[in-house]
C-alpha positions in Angstrom: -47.8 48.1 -23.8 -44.6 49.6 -22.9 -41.8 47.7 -21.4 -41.3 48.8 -17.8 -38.6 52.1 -17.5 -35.3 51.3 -16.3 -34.9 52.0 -12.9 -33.0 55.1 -12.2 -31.8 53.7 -8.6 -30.8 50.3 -8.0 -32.2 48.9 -4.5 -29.9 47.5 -1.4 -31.9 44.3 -0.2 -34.5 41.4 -1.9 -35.6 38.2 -1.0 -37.0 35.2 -2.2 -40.9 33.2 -2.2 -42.5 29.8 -2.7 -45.6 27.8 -2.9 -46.4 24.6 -1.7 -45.6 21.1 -3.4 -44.9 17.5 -1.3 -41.2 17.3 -0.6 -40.5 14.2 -2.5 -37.1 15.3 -2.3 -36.6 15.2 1.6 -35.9 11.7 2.9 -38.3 10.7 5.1 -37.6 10.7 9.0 -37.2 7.5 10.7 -39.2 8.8 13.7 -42.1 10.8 14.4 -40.3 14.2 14.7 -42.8 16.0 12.0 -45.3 17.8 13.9 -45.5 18.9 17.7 -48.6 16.4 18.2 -46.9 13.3 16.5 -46.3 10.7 19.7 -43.2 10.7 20.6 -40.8 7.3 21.1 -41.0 5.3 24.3 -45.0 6.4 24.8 -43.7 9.5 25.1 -46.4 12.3 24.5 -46.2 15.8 23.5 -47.5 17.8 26.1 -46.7 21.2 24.7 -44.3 23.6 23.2 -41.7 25.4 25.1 -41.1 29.2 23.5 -38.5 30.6 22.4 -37.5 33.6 25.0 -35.2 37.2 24.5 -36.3 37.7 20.8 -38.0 40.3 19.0 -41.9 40.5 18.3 -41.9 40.4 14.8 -45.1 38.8 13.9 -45.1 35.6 12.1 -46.9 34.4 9.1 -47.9 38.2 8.1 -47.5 40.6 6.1 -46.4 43.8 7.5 -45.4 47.3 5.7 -45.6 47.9 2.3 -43.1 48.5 -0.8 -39.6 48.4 0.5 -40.8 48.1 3.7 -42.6 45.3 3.4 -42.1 41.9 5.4 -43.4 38.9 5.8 -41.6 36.2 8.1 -42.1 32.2 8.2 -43.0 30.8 11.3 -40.2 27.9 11.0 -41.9 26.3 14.1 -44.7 24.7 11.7 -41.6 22.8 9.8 -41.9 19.1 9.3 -41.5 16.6 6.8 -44.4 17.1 4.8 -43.9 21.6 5.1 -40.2 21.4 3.9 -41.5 23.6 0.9 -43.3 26.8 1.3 -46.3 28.4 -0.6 -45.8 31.4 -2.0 -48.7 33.4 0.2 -46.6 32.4 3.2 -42.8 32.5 1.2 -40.5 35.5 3.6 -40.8 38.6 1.9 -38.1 41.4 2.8 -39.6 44.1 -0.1 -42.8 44.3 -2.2 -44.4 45.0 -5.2 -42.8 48.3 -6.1 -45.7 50.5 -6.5 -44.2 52.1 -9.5 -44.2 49.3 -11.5 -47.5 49.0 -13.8 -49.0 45.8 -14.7 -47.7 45.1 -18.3 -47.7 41.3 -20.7 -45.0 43.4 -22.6 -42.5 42.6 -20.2 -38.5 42.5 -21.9 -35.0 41.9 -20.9 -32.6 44.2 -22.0 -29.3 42.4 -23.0 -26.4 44.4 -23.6 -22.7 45.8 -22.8 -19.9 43.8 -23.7 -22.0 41.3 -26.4 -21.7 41.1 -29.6 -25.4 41.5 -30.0 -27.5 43.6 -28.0 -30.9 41.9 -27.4 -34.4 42.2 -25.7 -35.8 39.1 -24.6 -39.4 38.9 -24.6 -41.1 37.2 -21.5 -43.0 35.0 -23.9 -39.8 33.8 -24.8 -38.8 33.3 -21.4 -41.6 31.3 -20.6 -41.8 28.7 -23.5 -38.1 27.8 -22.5 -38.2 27.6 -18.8 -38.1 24.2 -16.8 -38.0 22.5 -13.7 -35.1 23.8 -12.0 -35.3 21.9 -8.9 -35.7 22.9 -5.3 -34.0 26.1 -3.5 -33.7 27.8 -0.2 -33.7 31.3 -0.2 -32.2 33.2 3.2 -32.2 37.0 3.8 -28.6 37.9 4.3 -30.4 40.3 7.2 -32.3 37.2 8.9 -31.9 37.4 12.7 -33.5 36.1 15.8 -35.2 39.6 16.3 -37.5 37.8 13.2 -37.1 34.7 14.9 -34.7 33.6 11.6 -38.1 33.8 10.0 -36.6 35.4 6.8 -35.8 32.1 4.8 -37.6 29.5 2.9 -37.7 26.9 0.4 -39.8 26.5 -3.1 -39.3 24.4 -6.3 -38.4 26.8 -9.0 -39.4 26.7 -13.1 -36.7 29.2 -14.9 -34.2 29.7 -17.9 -30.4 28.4 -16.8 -28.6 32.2 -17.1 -25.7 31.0 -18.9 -28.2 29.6 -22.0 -29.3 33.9 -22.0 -25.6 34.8 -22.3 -24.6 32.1 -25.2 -27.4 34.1 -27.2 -25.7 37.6 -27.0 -22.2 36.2 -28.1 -20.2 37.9 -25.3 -16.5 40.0 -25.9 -13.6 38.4 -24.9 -13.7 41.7 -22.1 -17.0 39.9 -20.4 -15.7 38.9 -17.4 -18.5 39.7 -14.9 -22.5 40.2 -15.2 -24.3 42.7 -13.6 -28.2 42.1 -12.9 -30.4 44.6 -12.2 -34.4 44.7 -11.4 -36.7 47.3 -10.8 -37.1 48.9 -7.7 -38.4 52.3 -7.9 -41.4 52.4 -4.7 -43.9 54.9 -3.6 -43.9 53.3 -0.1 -40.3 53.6 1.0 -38.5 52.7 4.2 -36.0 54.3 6.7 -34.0 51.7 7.0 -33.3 51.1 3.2 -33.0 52.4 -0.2 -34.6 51.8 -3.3 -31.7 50.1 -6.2 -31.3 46.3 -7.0 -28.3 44.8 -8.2 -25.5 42.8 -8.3 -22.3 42.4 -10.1 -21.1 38.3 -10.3 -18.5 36.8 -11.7 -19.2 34.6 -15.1 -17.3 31.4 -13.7 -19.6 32.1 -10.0 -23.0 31.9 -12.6 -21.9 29.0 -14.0 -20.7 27.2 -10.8 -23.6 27.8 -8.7 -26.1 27.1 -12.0 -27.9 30.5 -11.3 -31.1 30.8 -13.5 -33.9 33.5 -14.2 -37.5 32.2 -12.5 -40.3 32.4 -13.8 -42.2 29.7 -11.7 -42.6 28.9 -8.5 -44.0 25.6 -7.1 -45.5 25.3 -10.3 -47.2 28.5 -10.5 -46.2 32.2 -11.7 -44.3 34.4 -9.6 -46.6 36.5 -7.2 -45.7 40.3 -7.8 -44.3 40.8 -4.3 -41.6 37.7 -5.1 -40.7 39.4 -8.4 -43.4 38.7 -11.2 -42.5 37.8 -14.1 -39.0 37.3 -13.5 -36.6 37.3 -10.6 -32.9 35.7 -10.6 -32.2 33.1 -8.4 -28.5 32.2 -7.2 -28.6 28.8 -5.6 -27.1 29.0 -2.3 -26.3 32.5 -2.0 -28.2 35.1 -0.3 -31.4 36.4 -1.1 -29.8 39.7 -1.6 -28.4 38.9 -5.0 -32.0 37.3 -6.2 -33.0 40.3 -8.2 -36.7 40.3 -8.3 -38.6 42.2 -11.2 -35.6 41.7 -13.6 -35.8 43.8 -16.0 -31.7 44.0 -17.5 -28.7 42.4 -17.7 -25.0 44.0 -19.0 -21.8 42.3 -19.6 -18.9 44.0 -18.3 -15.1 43.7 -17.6 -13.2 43.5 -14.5 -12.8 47.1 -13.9 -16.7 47.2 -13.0 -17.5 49.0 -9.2 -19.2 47.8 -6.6 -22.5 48.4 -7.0 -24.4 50.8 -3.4 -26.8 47.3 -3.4 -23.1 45.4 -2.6 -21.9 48.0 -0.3 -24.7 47.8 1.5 -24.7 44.1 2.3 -21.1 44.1 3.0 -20.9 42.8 6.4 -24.2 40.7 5.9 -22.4 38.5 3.1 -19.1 38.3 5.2 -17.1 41.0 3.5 -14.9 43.5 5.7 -17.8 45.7 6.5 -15.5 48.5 7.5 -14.0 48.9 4.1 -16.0 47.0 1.4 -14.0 46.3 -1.9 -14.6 49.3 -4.4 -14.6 46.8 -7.2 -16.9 43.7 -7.5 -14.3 41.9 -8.6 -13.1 42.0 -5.3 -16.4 40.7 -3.4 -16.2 37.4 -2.1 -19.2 34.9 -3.1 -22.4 35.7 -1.3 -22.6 31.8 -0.3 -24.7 30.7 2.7 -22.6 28.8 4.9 -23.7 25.8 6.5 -25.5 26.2 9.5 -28.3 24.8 11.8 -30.8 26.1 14.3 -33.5 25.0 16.7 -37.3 25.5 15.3 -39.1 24.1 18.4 -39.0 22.6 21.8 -41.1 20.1 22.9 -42.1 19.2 26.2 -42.1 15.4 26.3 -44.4 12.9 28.7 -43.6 9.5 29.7 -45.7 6.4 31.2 -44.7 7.3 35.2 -44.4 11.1 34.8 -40.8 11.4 33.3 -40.4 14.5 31.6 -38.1 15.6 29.0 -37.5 17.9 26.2 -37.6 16.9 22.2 -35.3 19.9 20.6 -36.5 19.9 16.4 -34.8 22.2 14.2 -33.6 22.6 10.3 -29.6 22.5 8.9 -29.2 23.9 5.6 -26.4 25.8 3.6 -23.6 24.8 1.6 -23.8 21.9 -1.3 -26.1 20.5 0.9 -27.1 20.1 4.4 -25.1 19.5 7.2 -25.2 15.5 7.9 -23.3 15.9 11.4 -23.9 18.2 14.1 -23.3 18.7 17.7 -25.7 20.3 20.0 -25.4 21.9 23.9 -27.4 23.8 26.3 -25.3 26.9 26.9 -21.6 27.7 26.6 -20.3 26.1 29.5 -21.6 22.6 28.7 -19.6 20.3 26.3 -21.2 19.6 22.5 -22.8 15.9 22.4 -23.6 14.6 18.4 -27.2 15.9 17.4 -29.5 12.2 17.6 -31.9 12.3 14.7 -30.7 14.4 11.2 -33.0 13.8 8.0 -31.5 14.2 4.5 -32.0 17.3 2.6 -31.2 17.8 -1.3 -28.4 20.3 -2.3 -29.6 23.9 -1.6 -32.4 23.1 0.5 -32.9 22.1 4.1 -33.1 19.2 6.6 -35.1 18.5 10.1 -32.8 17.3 12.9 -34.0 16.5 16.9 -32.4 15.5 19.8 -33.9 14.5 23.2 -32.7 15.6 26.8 -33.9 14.6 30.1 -35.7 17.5 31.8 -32.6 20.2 33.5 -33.1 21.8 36.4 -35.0 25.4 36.4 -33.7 28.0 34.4 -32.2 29.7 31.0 -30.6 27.3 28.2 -29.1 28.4 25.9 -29.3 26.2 22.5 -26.2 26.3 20.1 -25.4 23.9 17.0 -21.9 23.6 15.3 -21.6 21.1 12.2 -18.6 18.4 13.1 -17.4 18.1 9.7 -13.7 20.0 10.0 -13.4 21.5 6.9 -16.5 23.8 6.7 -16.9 27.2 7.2 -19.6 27.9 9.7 -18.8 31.9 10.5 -22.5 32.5 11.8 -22.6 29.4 13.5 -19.2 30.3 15.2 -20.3 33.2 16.4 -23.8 31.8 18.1 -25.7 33.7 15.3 -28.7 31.0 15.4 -28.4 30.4 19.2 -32.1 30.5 20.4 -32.6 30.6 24.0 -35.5 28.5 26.4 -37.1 28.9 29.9 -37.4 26.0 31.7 -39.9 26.2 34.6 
């Protein structure tokens, strides 16, 4: 069989997948906080959940749309301890299965530009030299509360370390940055985005962040909507730059533009939107900051009818997530120290909760900020992940 063309366009957003394993690397909670009908301390009970309200109706845990329109968000209310990692039939999707691409074993890797020796990897290669490559979160740069910040998730992931590729091609003393590129042609398009995949990084950025090419997830192949055989993953940087359906890689020099994909998610990876850098050079790392957000409310019950309200939600981003955080209920009110935080791995998530005696009647609005000084928490600063609750 022929190895897939090369696509012609390269497309402006991607996202990430997984499949389900225990989460031996989450530290267990302390308390009950992993499922809405786990009792609660005190002989508290759960006696419901209280929704989320102003957000969009993106369904949840379904796959809408097809080709570059095609979605599929995680309901992050189902989180606990034993969920942390997601199958891959319910891993976000932000674009599927080109339909362009033909099923092929023949699958190759073209290696070239500024080497010394111009390859194609073979899959088969690929495959005999992947392993275990620990657990990841993936985030749509694009996730927003009108998908309920649905678009992220966590897998463990088998893959080839990147840099290992590049020691193969014996790179010029020009290399100075790597642009990855996957295939992305669809006959199902969408309004809102174009088809073209890729990204331009710098060699030292690969190497730091210990970016590698997937092959595996949860211990089973990629699905073809989360980039069979072969997607890049970039640990703790935007799904954007996880190039699915990978398909080549070229070596170039610091004179290399931009690439439309880049441009497009300017803003989305905290560039300056109104006048993206015209060399990639010049792009700032697409790292997830640390962050946090509310996943669930729980209406609590207590022996003599006391009521109050069990807030569970995840922190992730950065090295690893955040292990102190403040929580209020709207703006006006002063930030008290989040109660409960779990440990999370690097790259991965946590589950936090905090308890609050019932308010009065009315709108709350739920905002997080992470206490530790020197991070940079730009969507957190500006109330990105607020979530907001009716209390009757």
């Amino acid at each position: 069989m022929m190895t897939p063309p090369l696509p012609a366009t390269r497309r402006r957003f991607l996202e990430a997948s997984a499949g389900a394993v225990i989460a031996t690397w989450l530290a267990p909670f302390e308390h009950a906080v992993a499922g809405a009908s786990s009792t609660a301390r005190s002989g508290e009970r759960v006696l419901g959940k209280v929704p989320f309200v102003g957000e969009g109706a993106f369904p949840l845990d379904r796959t809408v749309g097809a080709g570059l329109g095609q979605r599929r968000a995680l309901d992050l209310s189902t989180l606990s301890a034993e969920t942390l990692l997601t199958p891959q039939d319910r891993f976000f999707v932000r674009t599927g299965y080109p339909g362009r691409l033909r099923p092929t074993t023949a699958w190759k890797v073209r290696v070239h530009g500024l080497v010394e020796t111009p390859m194609e990897i073979p899959i088969e290669q690929l495959n005999r030299e992947a392993s275990d490559r620990g657990t990841h979160l993936l985030e749509c740069a694009g996730n927003s509360r009108a998908a309920h910040f649905g678009f992220m998730s966590a897998a463990s992931w088998t893959g080839v370390p990147l840099e290992r590729v590049l020691k193969r091609a014996a790179l010029s003393p020009r290399a100075t940055q790597l642009l990855v590129s996957g295939f992305d042609e669809h006959t199902t398009l969408d309004p809102g985005s174009a088809p073209g995949a890729s990204w331009v990084f710098g060699l030292d950025q690969l190497r730091d962040s210990g970016a590698f090419l997937a092959t595996e997830m949860n211990g089973a192949p990629l699905s073809p909507d989360h980039g069979y055989p072969l997607r890049l993953v970039v640990p703790g940087w935007y799904g954007c730059t996880a190039i699915k359906w990978v398909n080549e890689i070229v070596l170039v020099d610091d004179a290399a533009p931009a690439t439309d994909h880049m441009r497009e998610y300017a803003g989305r990876t905290h560039q300056d939107e109104a006048k993206p850098p015209r060399r990639a050079r010049d792009f700032q790392p697409a790292t997830i900051d640390p962050a946090a957000a509310p996943v669930r409310v729980e209406k609590l019950g207590a022996p003599g009818g006391r009521i109050s309200y069990r807030v569970v939600g995840i922190s992730w981003g950065g090295r690893a997530p955040a292990r102190a955080l403040s929580i209020r209920l709207n703006p006006d009110r002063a930030f008290a120290p989040v109660e409960e935080i779990g440990s999370g791995a690097a790259h991965t998530w946590a589950l936090w909760s905090h308890t609050f005696p019932a308010p009065t009647p009315g709108r709350y609005r739920i905002e997080l900020a992470v206490r530790e000084t020197t991070a940079r928490t730009r969507r957190l600063d500006a109330g990105f992940y607020a979530r907001e609750i009716e209390i009757a």
